[in-house]
LUMMIMAR-647250 format. One record per residue (C-alpha): x, y, z. Coordinates in Angstrom, 3 decimals, decimal comma. Layout:
BEGIN
<rec c1="X" c2="Y" c3="Z"/>
...
***
This chain:
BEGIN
<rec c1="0,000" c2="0,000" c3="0,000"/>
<rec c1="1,169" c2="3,754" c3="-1,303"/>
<rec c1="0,715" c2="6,647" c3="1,551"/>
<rec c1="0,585" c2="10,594" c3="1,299"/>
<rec c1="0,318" c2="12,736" c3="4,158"/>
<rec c1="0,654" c2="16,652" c3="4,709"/>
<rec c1="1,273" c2="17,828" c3="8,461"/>
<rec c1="-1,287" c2="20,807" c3="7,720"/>
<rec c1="-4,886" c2="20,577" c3="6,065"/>
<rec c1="-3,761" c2="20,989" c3="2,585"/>
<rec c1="-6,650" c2="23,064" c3="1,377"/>
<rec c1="-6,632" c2="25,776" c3="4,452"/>
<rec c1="-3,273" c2="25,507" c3="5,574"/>
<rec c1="-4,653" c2="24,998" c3="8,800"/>
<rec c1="-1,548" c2="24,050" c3="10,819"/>
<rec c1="-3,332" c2="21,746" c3="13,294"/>
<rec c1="-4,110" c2="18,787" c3="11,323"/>
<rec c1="-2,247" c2="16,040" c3="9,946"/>
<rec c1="-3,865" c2="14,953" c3="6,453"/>
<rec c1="-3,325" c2="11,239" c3="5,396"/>
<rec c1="-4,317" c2="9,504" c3="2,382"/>
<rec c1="-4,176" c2="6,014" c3="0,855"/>
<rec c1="-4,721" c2="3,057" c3="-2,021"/>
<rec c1="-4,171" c2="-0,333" c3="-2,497"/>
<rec c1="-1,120" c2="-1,136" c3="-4,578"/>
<rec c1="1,616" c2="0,776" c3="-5,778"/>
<rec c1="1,703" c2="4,418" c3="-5,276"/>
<rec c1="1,404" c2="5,918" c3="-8,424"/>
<rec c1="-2,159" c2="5,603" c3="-8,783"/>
<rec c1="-2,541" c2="7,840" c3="-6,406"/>
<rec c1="0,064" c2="10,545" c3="-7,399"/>
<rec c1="-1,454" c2="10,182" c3="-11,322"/>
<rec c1="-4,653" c2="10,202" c3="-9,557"/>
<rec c1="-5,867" c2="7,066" c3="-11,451"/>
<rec c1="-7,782" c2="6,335" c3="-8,073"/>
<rec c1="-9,941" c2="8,800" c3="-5,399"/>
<rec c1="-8,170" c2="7,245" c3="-1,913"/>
<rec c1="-9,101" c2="7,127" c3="1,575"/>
<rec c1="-8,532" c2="10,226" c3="3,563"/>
<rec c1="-7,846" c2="10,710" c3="7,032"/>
<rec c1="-7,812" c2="13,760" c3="9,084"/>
<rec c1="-5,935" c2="13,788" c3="12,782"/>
<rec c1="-5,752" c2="16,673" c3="15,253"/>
<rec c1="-2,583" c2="17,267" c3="16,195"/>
<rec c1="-3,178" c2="18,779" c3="19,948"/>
<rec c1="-5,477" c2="15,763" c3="20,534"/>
<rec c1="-2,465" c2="13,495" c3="19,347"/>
<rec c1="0,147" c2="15,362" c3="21,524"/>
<rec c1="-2,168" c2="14,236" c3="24,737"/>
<rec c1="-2,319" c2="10,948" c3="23,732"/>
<rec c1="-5,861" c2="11,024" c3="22,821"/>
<rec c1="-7,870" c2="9,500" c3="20,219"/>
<rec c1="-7,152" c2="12,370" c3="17,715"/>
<rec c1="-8,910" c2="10,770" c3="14,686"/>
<rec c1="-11,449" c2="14,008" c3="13,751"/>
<rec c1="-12,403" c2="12,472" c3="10,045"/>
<rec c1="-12,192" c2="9,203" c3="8,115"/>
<rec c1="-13,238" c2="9,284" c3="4,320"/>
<rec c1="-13,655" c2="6,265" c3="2,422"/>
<rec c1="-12,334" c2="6,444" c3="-1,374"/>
<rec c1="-13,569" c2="4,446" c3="-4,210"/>
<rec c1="-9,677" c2="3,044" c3="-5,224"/>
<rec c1="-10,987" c2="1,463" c3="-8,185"/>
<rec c1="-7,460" c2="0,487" c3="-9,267"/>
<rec c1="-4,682" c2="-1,293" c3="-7,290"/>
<rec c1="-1,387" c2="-1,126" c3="-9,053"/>
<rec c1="0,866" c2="-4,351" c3="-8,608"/>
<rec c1="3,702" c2="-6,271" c3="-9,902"/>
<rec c1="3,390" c2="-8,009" c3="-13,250"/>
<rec c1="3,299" c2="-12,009" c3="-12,239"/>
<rec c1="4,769" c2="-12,561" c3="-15,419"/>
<rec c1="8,203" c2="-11,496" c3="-16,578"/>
<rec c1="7,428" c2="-12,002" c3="-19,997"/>
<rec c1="5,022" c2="-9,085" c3="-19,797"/>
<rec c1="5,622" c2="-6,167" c3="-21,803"/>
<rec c1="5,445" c2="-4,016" c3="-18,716"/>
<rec c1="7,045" c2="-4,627" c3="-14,878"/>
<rec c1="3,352" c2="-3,211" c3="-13,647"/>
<rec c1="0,037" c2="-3,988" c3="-14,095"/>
<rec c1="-3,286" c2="-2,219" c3="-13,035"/>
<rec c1="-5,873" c2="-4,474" c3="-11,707"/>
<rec c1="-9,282" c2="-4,198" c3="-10,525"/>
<rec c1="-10,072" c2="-3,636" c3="-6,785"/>
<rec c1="-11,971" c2="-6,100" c3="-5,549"/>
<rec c1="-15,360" c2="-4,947" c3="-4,157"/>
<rec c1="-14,610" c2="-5,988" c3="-0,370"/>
<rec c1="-11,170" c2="-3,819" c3="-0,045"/>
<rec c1="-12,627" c2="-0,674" c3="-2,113"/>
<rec c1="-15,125" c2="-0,711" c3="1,110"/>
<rec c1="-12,535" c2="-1,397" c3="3,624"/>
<rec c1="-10,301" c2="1,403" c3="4,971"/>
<rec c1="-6,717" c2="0,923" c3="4,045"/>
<rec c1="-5,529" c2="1,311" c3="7,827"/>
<rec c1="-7,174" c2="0,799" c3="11,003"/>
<rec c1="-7,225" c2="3,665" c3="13,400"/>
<rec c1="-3,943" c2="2,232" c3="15,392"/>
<rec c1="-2,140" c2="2,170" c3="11,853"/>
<rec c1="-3,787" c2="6,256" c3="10,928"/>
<rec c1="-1,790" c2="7,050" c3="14,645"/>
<rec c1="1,169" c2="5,398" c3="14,138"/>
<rec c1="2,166" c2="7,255" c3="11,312"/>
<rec c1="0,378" c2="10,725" c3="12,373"/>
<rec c1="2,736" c2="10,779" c3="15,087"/>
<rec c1="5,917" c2="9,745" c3="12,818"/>
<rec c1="4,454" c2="12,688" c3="11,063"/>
<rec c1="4,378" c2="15,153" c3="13,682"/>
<rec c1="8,238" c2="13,970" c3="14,672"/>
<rec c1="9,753" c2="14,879" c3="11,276"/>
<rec c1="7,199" c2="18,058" c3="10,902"/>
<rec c1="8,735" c2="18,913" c3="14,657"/>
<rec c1="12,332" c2="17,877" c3="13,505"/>
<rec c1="12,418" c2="20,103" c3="10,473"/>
<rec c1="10,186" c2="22,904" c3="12,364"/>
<rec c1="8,275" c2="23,437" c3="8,890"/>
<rec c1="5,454" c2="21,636" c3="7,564"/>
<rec c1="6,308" c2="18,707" c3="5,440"/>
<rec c1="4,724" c2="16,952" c3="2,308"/>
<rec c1="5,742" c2="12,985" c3="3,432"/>
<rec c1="5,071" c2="9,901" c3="1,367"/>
<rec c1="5,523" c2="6,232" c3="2,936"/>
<rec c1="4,390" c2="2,847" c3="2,545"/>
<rec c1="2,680" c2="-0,683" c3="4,259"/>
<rec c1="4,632" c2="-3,704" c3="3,139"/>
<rec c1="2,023" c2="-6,869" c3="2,356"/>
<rec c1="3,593" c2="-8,872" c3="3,365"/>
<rec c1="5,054" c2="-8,046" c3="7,008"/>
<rec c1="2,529" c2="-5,280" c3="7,485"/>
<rec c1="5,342" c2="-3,016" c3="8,334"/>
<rec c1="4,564" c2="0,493" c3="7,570"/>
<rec c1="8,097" c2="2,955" c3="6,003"/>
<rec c1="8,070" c2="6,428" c3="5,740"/>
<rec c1="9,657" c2="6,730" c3="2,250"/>
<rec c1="10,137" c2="10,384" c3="1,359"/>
<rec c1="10,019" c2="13,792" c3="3,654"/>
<rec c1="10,261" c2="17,503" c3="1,885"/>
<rec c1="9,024" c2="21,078" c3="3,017"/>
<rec c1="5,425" c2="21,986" c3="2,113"/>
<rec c1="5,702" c2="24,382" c3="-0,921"/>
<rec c1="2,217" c2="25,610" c3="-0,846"/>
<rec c1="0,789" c2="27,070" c3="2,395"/>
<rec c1="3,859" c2="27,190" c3="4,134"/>
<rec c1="5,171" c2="29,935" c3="1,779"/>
<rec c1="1,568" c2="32,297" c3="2,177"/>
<rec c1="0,580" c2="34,594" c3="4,990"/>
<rec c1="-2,724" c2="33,402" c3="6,097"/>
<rec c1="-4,463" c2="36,234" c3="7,830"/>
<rec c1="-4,522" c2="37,545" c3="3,757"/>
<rec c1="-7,648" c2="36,010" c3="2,726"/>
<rec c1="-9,436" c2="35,970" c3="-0,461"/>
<rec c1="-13,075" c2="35,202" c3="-0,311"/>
<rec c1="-15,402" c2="34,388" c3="-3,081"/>
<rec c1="-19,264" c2="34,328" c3="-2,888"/>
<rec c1="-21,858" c2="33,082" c3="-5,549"/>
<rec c1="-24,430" c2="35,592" c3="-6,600"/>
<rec c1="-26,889" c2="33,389" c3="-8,170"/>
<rec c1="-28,107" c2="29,915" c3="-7,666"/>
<rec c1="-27,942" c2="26,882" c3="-10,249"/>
<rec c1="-28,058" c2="23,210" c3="-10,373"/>
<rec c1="-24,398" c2="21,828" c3="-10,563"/>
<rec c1="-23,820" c2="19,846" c3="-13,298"/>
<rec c1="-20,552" c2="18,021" c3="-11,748"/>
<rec c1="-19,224" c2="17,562" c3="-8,135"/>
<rec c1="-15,843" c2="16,956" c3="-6,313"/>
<rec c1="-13,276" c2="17,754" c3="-3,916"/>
<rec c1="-12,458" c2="21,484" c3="-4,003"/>
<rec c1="-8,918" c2="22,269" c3="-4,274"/>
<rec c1="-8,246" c2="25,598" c3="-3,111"/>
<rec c1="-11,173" c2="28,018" c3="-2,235"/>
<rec c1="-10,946" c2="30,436" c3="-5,591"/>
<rec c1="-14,045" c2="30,428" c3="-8,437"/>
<rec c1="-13,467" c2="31,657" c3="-11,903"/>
<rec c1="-15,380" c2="31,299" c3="-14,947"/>
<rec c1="-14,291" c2="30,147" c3="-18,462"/>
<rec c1="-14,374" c2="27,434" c3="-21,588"/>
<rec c1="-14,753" c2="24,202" c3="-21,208"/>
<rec c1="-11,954" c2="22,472" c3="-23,349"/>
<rec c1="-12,195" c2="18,322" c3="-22,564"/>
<rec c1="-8,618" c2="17,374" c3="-23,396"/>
<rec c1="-8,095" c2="13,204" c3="-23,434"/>
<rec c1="-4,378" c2="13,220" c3="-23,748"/>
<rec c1="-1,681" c2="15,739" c3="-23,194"/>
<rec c1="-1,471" c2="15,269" c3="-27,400"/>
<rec c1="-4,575" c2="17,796" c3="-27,107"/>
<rec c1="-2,493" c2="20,460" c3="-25,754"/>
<rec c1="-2,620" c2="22,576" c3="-29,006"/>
<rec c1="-6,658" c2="22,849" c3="-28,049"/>
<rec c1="-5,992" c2="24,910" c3="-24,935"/>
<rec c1="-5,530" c2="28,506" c3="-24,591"/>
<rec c1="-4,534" c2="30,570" c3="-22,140"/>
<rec c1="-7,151" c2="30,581" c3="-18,617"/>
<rec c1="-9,633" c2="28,198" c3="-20,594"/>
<rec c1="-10,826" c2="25,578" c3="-18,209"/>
<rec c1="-8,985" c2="21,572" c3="-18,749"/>
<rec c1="-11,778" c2="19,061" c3="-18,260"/>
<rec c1="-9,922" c2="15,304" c3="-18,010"/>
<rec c1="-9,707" c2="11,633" c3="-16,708"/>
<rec c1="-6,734" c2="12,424" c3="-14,807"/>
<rec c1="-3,024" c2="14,428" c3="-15,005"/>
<rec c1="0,473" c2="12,916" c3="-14,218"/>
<rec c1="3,498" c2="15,121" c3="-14,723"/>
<rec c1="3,521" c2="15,370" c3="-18,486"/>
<rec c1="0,577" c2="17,675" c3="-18,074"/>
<rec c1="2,386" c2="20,073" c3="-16,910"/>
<rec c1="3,248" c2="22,237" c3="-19,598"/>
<rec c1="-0,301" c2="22,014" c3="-20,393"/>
<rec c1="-1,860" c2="22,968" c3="-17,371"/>
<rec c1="-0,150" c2="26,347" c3="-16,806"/>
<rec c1="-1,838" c2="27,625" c3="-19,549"/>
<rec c1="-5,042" c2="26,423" c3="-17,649"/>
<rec c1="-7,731" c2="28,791" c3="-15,650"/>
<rec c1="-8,654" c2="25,503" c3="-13,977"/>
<rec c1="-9,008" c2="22,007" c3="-13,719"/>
<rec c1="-11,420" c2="19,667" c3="-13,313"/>
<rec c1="-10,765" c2="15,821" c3="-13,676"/>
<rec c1="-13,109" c2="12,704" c3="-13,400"/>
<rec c1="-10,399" c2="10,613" c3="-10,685"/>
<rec c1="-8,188" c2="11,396" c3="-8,147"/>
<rec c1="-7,752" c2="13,342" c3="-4,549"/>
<rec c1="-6,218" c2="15,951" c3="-2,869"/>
<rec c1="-2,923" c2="14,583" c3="-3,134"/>
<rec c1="-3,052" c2="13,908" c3="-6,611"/>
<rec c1="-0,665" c2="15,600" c3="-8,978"/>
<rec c1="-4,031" c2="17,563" c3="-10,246"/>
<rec c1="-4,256" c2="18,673" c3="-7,006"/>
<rec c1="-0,809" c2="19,545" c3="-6,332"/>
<rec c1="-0,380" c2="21,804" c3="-9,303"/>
<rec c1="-3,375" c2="23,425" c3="-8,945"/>
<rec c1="-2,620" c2="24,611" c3="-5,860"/>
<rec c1="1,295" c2="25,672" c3="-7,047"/>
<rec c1="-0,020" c2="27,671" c3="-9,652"/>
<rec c1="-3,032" c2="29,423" c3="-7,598"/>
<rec c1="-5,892" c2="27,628" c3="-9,472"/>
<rec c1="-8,937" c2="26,572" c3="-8,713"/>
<rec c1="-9,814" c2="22,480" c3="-9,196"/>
<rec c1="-12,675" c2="19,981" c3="-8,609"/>
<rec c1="-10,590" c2="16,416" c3="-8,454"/>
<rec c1="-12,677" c2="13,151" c3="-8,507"/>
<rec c1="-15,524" c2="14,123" c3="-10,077"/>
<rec c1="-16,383" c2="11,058" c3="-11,494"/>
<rec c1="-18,144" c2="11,799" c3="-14,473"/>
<rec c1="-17,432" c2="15,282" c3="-15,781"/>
<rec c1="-16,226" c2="14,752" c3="-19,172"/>
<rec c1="-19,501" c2="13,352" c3="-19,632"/>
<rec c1="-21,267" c2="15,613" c3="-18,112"/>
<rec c1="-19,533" c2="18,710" c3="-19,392"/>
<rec c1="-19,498" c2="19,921" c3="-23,375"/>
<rec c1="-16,566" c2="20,508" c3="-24,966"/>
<rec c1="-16,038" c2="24,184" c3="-25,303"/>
<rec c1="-18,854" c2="25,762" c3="-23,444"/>
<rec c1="-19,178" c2="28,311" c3="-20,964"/>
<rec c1="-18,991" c2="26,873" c3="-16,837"/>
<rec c1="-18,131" c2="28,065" c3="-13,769"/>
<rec c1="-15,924" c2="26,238" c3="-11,399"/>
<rec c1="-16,525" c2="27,094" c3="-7,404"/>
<rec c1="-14,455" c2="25,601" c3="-4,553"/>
<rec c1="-15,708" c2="28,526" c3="-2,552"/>
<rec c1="-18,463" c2="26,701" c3="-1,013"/>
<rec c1="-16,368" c2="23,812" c3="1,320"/>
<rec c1="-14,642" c2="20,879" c3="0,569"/>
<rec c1="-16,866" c2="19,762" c3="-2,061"/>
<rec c1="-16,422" c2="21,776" c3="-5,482"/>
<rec c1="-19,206" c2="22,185" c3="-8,002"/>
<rec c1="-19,362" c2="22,623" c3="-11,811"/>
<rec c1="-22,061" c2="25,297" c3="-13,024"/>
<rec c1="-23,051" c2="25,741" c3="-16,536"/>
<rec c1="-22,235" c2="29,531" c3="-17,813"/>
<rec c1="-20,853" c2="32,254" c3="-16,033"/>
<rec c1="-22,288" c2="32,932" c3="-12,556"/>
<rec c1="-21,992" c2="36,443" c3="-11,346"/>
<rec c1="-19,650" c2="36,468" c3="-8,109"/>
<rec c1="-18,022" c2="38,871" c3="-5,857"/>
<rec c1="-14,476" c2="38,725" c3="-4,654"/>
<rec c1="-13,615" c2="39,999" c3="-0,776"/>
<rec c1="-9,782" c2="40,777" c3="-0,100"/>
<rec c1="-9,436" c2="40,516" c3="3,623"/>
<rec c1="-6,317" c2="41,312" c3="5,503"/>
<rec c1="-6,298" c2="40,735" c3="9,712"/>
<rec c1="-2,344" c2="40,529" c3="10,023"/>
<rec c1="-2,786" c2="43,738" c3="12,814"/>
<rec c1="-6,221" c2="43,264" c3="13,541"/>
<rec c1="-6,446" c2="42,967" c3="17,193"/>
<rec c1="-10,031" c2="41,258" c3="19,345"/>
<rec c1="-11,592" c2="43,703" c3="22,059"/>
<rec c1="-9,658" c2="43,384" c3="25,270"/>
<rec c1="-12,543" c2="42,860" c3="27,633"/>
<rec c1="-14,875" c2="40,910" c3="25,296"/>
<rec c1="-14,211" c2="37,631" c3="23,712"/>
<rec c1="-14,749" c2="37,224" c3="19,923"/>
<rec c1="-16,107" c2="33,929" c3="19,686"/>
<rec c1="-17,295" c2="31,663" c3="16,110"/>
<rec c1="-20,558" c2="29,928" c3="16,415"/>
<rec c1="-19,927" c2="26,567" c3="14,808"/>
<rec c1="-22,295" c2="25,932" c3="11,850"/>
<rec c1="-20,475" c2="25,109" c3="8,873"/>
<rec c1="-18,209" c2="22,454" c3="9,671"/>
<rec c1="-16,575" c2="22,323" c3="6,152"/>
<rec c1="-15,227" c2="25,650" c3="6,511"/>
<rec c1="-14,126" c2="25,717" c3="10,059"/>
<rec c1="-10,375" c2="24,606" c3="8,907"/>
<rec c1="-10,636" c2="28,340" c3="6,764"/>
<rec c1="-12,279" c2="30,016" c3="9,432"/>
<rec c1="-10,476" c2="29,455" c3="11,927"/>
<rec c1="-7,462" c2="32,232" c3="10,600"/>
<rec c1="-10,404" c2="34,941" c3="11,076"/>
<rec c1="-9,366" c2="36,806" c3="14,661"/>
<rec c1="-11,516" c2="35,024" c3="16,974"/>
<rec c1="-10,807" c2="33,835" c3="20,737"/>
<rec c1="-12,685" c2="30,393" c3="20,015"/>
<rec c1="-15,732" c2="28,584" c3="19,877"/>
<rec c1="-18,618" c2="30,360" c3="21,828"/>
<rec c1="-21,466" c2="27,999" c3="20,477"/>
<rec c1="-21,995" c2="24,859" c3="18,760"/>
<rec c1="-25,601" c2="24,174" c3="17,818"/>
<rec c1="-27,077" c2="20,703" c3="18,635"/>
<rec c1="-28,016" c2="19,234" c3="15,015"/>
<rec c1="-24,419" c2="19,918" c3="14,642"/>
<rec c1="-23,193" c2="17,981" c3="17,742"/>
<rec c1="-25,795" c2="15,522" c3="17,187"/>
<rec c1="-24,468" c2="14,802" c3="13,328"/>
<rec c1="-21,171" c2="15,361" c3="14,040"/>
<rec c1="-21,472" c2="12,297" c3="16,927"/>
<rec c1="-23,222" c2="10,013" c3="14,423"/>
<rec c1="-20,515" c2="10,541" c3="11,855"/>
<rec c1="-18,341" c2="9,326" c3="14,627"/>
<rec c1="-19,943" c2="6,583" c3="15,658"/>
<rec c1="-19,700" c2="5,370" c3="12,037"/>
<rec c1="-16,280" c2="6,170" c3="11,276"/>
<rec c1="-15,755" c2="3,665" c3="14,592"/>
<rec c1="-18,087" c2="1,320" c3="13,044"/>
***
């Protein structure tokens, strides 16, 4: 089994969270994003107290589980074969396996004082688990985060597609649905690359692009890594949006509305916000507290100046503890 992890929330930046990810197999699935992988998201002050510190558990379809050809006569040393139905519903680590490595993680984030972007692996045979690569995060760790950008939605449609939002930007443009990186000659500059999936060939291709939106991967896909180098919104794992979404017409692609992204059809009107608290300073003798009641964006919200929580509605402790109880389950 192929592991990714962050030691921040790679959307937000929030520096509190430890973000894993997983597939079956080899691990270039999930860099090429061939396959939408299990996430897992661990608080990091929880974890320091020796807590159960598991906050989120995501199951991903991992359609595809890269191995090694049986047969050396094969015209390639890897093969990609079909998931069986029983481990695309099973979690690729238990919760003892999801702390293990968070707290590896949190020793070579601490170790390096900077977040990291670290890859590792499960052998399947021993069940050993190896932490394979460590680098600096290039993304968030580079930004000032009290400089905000918001984006709000003016109007109201019916998406046509749905994924994980990369990044929290919207922007409007054409559609161009490129199957190969041979299409490059189709794109130009800021239209919008609808695809399967990107590897590292696209890139060339993709900094030309106003966005991306592709049917597979996750938020450590290479889709998902570039878009966030070059400062563009993407939708990742979509499933079906080359299907979905004509070739050469007007959308609008919104990762300003949580962690799920959403194709529209045409150009919504929208309003951009430039926000800047680096010297804004709460009242002395009143607490500025957040009422809780948009989970998704709590990771973003939580850079706005604010002593805390003051309130946490109960539908949203009441949900929150069933998601729990099934993520035990």
């Amino acid at each position: 089994m192929f592991w990714r992890r962050f030691s921040l929330e790679p959307e937000s930046g929030f520096r509190d969270i430890i973000h894993l990810s997983g597939a079956w197999g080899l691990g270039e699935n999930i860099v090429q994003g061939t396959v939408t992988p299990d996430e897992f998201f661990v608080f990091k002050p929880t974890l320091k107290q020796g807590k159960n510190a598991i906050i989120q558990k995501k199951l991903g379809e991992k359609a595809k589980t890269m191995i090694y050809a049986p047969d050396e006569n094969t015209l390639s040393p890897l093969i990609n074969i079909d998931t069986p139905k029983e481990k695309q519903e099973q979690f690729v680590l238990t919760n003892n396996e999801v702390t293990t490595l968070a707290k590896w993680s949190l020793f070579i984030e601490e170790h390096y004082q900077k977040p990291m972007d670290i890859e590792w692996a499960k052998d399947g045979i021993t069940n050993e688990l190896f932490i394979i690569q460590a680098r600096p995060e290039t993304v968030h760790s580079q930004k000032t985060p009290y400089r905000i950008k918001e984006y709000k939605i003016l109007e109201k449609r019916e998406p046509v597609a749905s994924g994980q939002a990369i990044g929290s930007k919207l922007t409007s443009g054409k559609a161009k649905i490129l199957q190969s990186t041979k299409d490059a000659d189709k794109l130009s500059q800021g239209e919008i690359v609808v695809t399967d999936m990107t590897s590292p060939d696209w890139d060339p291709v993709l900094k030309k692009a106003g966005a991306i939106i592709t049917n597979k991967g996750g938020r450590t896909s290479h889709a998902s890594i570039v878009a966030r180098e070059l400062g563009v919104p993407a939708i990742v794992g979509c499933g079906n949006a080359t299907d979905k979404i004509k070739d050469g017409e007007m959308i609008t692609v919104s990762c300003c509305e949580g962690k799920t992204g959403y194709v529209y059809i045409g150009e919504l009107r929208f309003k951009e916000i430039e926000l800047d608290f680096t010297n804004v300073k709460t009242p002395k003798n009143t607490e500025a507290m957040l009422i809780v009641g948009d989970p998704d964006n709590a990771f973003k919200l939580s850079f706005y100046p604010n002593d805390g929580v003051g309130l946490m509605r109960i539908e949203f402790i009441t949900t929150i503890t069933y998601r729990s109880i099934l993520w035990r389950w």
